[in-house]
C-alpha positions in Angstrom: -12.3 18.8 14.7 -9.8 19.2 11.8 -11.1 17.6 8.6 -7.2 17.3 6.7 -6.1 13.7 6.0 -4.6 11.7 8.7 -2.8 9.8 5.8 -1.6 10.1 2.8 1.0 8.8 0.1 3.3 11.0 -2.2 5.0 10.0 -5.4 8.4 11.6 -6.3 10.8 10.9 -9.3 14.7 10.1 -8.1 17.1 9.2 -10.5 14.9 8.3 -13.5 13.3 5.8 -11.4 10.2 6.6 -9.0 9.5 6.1 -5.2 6.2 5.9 -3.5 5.4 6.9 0.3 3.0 6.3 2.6 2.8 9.3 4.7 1.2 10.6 8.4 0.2 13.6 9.7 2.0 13.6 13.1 1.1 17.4 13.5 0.8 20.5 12.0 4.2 20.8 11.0 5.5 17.2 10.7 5.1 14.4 8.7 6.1 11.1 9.0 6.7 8.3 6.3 5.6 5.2 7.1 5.8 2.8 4.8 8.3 3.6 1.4 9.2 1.5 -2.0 11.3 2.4 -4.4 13.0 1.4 -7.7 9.1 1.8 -9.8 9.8 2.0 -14.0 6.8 4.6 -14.5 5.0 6.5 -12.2 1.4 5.1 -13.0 3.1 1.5 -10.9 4.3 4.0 -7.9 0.8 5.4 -7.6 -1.0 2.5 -7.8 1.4 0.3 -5.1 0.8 3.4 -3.0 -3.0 3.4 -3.1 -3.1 -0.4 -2.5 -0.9 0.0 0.5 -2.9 2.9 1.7 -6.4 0.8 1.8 -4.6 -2.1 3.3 -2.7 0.8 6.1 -6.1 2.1 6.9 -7.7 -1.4 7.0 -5.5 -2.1 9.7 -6.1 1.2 11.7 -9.5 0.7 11.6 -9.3 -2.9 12.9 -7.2 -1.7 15.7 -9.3 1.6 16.7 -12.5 -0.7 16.6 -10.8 -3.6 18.7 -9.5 -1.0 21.3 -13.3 0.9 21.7 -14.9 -2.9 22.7 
């Protein structure tokens, strides 16, 4: 079984301002954004929208993956 992260967020600099993604493995070679904001003053706020985000993204896949194993 692979051990690499299903998901993930990146953090990139346009423009002077920042932009955060939530991001999933959809296989080797692809990945897929899920969720996006942008418009962030400093990159500290990107990262920590992003991480919030995450928990609350993989809160929600967990819920569903143990609902559908009943």
């Amino acid at each position: 079984m692979a051990t690499g992260k299903k998901f993930d967020y990146r953090v990139t600099e346009v423009d002077g301002a920042w932009r955060a993604e939530l991001t999933r493995r959809a296989t080797a070679r692809k990945t897929l954004v899920s969720k996006s904001q942008d418009g962030f003053a400093t990159q500290a706020e990107a990262t920590s929208w992003a991480e919030a985000e995450l928990k609350t993204l993989l809160a929600n896949v967990r819920a569903r993956q143990e609902a559908k194993n009943r």
